[in-house]
C-alpha positions in Angstrom: -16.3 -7.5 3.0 -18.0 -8.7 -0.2 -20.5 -6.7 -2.4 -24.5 -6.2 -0.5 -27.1 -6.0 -3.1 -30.3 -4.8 -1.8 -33.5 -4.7 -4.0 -36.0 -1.7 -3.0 -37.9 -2.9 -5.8 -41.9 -2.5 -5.6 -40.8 -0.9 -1.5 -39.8 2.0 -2.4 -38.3 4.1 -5.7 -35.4 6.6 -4.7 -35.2 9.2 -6.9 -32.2 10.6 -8.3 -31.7 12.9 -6.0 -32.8 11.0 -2.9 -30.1 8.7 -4.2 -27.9 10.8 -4.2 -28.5 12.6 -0.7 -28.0 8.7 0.7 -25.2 8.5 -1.0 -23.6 11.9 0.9 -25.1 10.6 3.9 -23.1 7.1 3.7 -20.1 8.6 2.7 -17.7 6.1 4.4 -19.1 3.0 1.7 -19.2 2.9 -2.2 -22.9 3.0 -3.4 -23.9 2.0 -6.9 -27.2 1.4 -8.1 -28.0 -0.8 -11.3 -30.7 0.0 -14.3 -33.3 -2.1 -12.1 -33.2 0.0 -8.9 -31.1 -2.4 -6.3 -28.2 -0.6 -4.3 -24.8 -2.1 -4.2 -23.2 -1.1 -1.0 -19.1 -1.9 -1.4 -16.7 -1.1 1.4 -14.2 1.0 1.0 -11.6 -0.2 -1.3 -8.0 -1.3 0.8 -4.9 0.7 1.0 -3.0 -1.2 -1.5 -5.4 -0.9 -4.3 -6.6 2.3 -2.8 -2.6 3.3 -3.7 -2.6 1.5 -7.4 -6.0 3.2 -8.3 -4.9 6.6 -7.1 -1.6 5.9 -9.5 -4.0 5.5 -12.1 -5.5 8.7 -11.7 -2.8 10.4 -11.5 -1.1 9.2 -14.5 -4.6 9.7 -16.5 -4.9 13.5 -14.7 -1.1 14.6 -15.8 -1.7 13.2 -19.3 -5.3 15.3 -19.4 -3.4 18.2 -17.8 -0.8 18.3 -20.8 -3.2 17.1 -23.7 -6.4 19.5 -22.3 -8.9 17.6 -24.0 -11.3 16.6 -21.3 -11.7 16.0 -17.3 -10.1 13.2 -15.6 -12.4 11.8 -12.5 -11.7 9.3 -9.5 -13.0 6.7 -7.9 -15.8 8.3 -6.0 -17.3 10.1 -8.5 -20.4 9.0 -9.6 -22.1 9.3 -13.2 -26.4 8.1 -14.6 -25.5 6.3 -17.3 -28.2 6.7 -20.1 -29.4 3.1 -18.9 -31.0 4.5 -15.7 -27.6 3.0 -13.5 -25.5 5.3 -11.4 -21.4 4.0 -11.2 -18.4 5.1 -10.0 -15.1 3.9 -12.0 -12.2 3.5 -10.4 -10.5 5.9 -12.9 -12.4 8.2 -15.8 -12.3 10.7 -18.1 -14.8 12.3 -20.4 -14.2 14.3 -23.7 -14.0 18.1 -22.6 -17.0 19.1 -25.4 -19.6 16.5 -23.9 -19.0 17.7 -20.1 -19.0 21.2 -20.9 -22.1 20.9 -22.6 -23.8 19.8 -19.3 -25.2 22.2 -17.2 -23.5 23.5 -13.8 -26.6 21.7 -11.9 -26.0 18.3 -13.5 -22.3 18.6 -13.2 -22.8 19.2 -9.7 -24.7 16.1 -9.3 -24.3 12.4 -10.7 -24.1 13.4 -14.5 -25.7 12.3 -16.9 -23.2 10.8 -18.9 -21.2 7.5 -19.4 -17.4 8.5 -19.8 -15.7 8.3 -22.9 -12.7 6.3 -20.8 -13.2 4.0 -17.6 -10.9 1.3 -15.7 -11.9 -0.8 -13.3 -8.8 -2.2 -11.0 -9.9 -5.1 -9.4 -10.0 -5.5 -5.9 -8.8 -9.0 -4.3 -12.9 -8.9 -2.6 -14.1 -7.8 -6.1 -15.8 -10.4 -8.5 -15.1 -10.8 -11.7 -18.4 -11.4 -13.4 -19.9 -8.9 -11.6 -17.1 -6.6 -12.9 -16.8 -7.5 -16.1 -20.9 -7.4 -16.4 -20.1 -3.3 -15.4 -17.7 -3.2 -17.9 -19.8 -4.3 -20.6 -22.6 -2.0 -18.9 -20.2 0.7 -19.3 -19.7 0.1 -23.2 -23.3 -0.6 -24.1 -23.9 3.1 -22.7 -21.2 4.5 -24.9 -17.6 4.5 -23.1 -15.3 4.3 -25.8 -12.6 2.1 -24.3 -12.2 0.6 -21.0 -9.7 -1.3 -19.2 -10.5 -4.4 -16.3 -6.8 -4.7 -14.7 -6.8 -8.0 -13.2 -3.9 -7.8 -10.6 -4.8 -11.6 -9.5 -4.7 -13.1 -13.3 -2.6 -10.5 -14.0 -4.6 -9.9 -17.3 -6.4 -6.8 -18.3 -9.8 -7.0 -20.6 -10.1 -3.9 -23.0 -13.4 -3.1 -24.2 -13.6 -1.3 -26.9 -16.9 0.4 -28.6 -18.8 -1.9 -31.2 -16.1 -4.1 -30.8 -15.8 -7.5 -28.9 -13.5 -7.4 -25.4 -10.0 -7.9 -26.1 -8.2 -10.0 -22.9 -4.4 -9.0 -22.6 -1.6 -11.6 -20.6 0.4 -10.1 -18.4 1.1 -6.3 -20.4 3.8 -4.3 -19.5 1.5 -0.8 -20.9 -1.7 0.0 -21.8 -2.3 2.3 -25.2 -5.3 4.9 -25.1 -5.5 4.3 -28.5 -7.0 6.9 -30.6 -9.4 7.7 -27.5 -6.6 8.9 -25.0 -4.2 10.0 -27.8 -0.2 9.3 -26.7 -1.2 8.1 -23.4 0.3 5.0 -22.4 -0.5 3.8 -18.6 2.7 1.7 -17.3 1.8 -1.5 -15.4 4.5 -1.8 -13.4 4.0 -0.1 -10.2 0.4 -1.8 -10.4 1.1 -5.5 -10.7 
């Protein structure tokens, strides 16, 4: 199943926390919703990259677990970027200082805060413009570094803050650079 977009605009205004109760309510599908209001409704992502994007996490989560310097977050967590938009990366992480300086209620929530890290692993129904227009969504809100693996192309588009996106043939590793000191994300369980 391909991406639905539905625009509520000028019907009806969902607040944040309406959103978010429809979001609980529809459980089963990945719900997004962009700066301009309009719901993305996604189906669940499909066992193989459901498997690579869990891998992901994981490797990010032991890393964070060694290193302690922030949270690590999967695919169905959702954040309100400073934009107005709510998204769920596939992968995440934010700098321990920021999320602890949220409250218990908004952590509880969709927080209010773009991650410091984000990947997107494309799925074989995902689009690439689409994607890569979240991507760069993701970076004008403040993610330091983010990572669009490609499995198809086999490429993987870094986006880095202030910087232009860096596209990357066929890597064996990815670096998280000064962001994600010494972590290093092996490819080759995920092409």
């Amino acid at each position: 199943m391909d991406a639905l977009t539905i625009s509520l605009e000028s019907v009806i205004d969902l607040t944040d926390e309406q959103f978010f109760q429809f979001c609980h309510k529809n459980s089963d599908l990945r719900i997004e919703r962009n700066a301009q209001g309009d719901i993305t409704i996604m189906a669940p992502e499909g066992s193989a990259t459901g498997m690579r994007s869990a891998s992901i996490t994981i490797d990010l989560g032991v890393w964070n677990r060694k290193t302690k310097l922030g949270f690590t977050f999967g695919s169905s967590t959702g954040f309100k970027l400073p934009n107005g938009s709510d998204r769920s990366p596939d992968a995440s992480w934010i700098l321990k200082e920021r999320w602890e300086a949220l409250t218990t209620e908004q952590q509880a929530k969709f927080a209010p805060i773009c991650p410091d890290f984000v990947i997107e692993l494309m799925s074989p129904s995902d689009n690439l413009k689409v994607t890569q227009a979240k991507m760069q969504e993701y970076q004008d809100n403040g993610t330091r570094l983010g990572w669009l693996i490609n499995r198809k192309d086999r490429e993987v588009e870094v986006y880095r803050i202030g910087k232009l996106k860096e596209v990357l043939q066929n890597p064996s590793s990815l670096s998280g650079e000064n962001v994600l000191p010494d972590f290093v994300l092996s490819l080759t369980e995920i092409w």
